[in-house]
N, C-alpha and C positions, 0 to 999 in steps of 0.2 A: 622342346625339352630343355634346350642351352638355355634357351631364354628364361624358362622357368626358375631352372638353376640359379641363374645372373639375379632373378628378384629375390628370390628365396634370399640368398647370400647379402646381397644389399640391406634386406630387411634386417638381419641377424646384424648386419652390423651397426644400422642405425640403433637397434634397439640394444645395446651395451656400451653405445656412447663412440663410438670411431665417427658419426656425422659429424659435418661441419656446425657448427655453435650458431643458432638460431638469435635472432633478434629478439634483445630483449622488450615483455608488452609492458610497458609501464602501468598500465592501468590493473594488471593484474597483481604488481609486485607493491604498490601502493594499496590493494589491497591487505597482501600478505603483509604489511607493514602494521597496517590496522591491528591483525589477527593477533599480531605479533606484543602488541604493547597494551593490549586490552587482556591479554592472559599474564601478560608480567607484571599487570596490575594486581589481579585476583593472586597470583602465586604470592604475590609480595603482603595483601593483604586484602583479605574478597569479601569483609563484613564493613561495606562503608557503602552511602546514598547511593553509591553509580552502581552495586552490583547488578539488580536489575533489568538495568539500562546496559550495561555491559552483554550480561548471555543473551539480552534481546540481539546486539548487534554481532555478536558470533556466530548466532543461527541465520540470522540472514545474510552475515559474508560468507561463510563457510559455504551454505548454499547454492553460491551463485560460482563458487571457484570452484574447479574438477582435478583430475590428481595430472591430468594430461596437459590441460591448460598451465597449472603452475609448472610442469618439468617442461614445457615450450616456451615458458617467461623465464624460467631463471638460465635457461642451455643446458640442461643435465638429462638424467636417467636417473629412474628407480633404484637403480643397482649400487651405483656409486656416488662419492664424494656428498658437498651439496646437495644434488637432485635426492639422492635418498634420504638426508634428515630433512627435507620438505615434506617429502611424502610420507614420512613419518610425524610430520609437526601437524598436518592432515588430519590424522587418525589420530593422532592424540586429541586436535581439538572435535572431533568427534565423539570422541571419550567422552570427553570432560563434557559437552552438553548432554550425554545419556543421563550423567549422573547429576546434574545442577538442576536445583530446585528455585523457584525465583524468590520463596517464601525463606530459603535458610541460607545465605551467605555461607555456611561453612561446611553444607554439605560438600564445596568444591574442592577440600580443602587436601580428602585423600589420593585425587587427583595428581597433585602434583608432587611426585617421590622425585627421588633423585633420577632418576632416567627422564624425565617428562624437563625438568629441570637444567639437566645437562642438553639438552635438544634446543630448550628454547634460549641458551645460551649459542648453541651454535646459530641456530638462526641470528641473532643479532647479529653478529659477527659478519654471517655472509650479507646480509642486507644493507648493511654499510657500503658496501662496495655494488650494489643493485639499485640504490634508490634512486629516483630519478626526480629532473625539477618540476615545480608545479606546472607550466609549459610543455614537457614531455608528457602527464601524466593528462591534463587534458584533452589534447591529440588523438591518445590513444584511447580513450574513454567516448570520446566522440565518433571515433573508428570502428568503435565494441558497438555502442549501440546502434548506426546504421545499418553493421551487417546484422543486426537483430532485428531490428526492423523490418531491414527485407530481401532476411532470409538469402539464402544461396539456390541458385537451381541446378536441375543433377549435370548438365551439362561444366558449370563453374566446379562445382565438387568432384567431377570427372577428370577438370583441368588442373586443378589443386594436387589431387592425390599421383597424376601422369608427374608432375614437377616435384613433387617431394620422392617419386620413386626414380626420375632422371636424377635425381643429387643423389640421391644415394648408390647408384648402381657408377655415379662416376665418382665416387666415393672407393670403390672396390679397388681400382684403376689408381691410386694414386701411390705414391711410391710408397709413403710411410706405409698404408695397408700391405703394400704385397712384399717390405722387408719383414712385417711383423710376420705374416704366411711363412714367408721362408724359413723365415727361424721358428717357426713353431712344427711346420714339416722337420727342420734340422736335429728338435729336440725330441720331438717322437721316433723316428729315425734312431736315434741315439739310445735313446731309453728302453727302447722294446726288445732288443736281444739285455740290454740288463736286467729287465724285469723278467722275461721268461729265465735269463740263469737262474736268479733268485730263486723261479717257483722249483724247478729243477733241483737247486741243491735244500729248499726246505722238503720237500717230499723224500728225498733221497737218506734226511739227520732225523726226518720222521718212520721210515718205515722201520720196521722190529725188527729183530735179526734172532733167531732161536740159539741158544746155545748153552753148553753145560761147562759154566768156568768155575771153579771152586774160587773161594774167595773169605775175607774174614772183614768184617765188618762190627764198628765200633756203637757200641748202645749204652748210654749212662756211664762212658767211662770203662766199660766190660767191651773186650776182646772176643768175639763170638765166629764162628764157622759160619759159613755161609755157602750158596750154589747160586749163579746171575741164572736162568733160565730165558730168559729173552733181556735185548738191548736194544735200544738205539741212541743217537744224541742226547732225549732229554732225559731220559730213565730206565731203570728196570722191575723188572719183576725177577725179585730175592725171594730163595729159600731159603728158610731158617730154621734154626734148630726148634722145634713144637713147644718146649720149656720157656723161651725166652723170646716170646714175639713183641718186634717194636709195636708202641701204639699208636693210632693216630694222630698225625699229627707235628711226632719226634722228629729231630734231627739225628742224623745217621750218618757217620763216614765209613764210605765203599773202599776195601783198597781193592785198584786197577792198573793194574801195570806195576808202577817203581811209585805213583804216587796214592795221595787217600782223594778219592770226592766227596764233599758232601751233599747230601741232599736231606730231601725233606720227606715222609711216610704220608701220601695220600690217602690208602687203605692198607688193611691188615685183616689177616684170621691165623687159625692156627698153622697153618703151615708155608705162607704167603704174605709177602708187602709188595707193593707198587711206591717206588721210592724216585721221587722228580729230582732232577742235580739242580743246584743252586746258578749252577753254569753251565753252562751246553760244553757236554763232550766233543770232541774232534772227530771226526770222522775214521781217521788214524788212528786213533786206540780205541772207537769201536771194530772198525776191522781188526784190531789186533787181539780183542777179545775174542771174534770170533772164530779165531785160526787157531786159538788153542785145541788142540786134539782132546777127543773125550776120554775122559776117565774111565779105562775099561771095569772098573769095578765101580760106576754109577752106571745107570740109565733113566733119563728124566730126573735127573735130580737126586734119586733114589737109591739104593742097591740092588745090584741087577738082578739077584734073586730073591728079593722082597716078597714080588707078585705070588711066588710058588710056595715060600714060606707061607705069607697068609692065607693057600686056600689047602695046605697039606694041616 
């Protein structure tokens, strides 16, 4: 089970880029060189004698190069830096053969926007600093096709993958890894009773508070009565006089306390708004609304013998 652990963890970290930087194959990066300049040809201007001859020799380097093989030539990963505008420069040249017609030069043409553009500007850029000499580049080309040739057997591919999974598991072990562990243990550690208070005091400026605080409230410039019926942080729900209901929409100042809030009217009918504040109340002067004692001549809003009028 540790052991398992140890690969697992190894593999996660080779695959986000903490392994050691691989040797670069020149034979693959003299490819990407090719790819490289036979599309800054076409973006630059793809209606000339070579177009032809051009997507023919895209499809057959593209080909022959895998998105794995180039992030083991250049040192990177998918994720970041470098490694991921290759693997992007990949699938864009993938693109761009779905749509290339060998009969119209300028079918290629919407291919290259500006993102396809800014890509193959980075690649120049990194490959300046990758290319290797004619000498390096036959070497390794000579190297590529022997083991093509003949082939690897599962024993060799057994011993390959045992050596890429030792470098990595002593990759886990080295000091830079286990300061970046600590400090990220450090800041979880740290973070998580901040994030639980957070959730704690957001639940806390969200929950409703019922109450019956009389109050007067500003609409168009008019001075109007009012009743809060529930609160909390971000709003309330107002009673209002039946005659003059905000509409959707309005802006509205609440007074609460000594000062006005404003807020905004989400919905409205005849006797009711739901009115959101422009800025979150305090905690403190929603509890302060709700300790106001009730108005013994309201109940709900109302007059406490409403009920009995309406059904005498």
């Amino acid at each position: 089970m540790i052991r398992r652990l140890g690969l697992s963890a190894s593999l996660a970290i080779g695959t986000f880029g903490a392994a050691p930087s691989a040797l670069a194959d020149c034979a693959v990066i003299d490819q990407l060189d090719k790819l490289h300049t036979i599309q800054t040809r076409l973006a630059r201007d793809p209606d000339t004698a070579l177009f032809a001859t051009d997507v023919r020799q895209l499809r057959t380097i593209s080909a022959g190069i895998s998105d794995r093989a180039t992030l083991d030539a250049v040192a990177g990963n998918r994720f970041t830096a470098h490694g991921a505008a290759f693997v992007r420069f990949l699938q864009n040249t993938r693109s761009l053969l779905q749509i290339s017609s060998l009969d119209d030069p300028l079918s290629v043409r919407p291919h290259f926007d500006r993102q396809a553009r800014e890509n193959l500007a980075v690649i120049g850029d990194t490959l300046i600093t990758l290319r290797c000499n004619e000498t390096q580049i036959a070497i390794d080309a000579a190297i590529a096709a022997e083991r093509g040739a003949g082939g690897s057997s599962d024993a060799e591919d057994l011993a390959e993958v045992a050596e890429t999974l030792n470098r990595l598991a002593g990759e886990v072990f080295r000091t830079r890894t286990a300061i970046i562990l600590l400090l990220l243990a450090g800041g979880t550690a740290i973070a998580l009773p901040v994030i639980k208070r957070w959730v704690v005091l957001r639940q806390r400026r969200a929950k409703r508070h019922n109450t019956l605080y009389p109050t007067q409230y500003l609409s168009e410039k008019h001075q109007i009565n009012g009743t809060l019926i529930d609160i909390n942080c971000y709003g309330v729900k107002l009673r209002h006089e039946s005659n003059s209901p905000p509409s959707k929409g309005q802006t509205v100042e609440i007074a609460i306390g000594d000062h006005w809030v404003e807020g905004q009217v989400m919905w409205s009918n005849a006797h009711y708004s739901g009115v959101q504040f422009r800025k979150t109340l305090s905690l403190s002067d929603v509890a302060a609304v709700c300790a106001m004692p009730e108005n013994p001549e309201m109940q709900n809003g109302a007059p406490r013998d409403a009920a009995s009028q309406n059904m005498s």
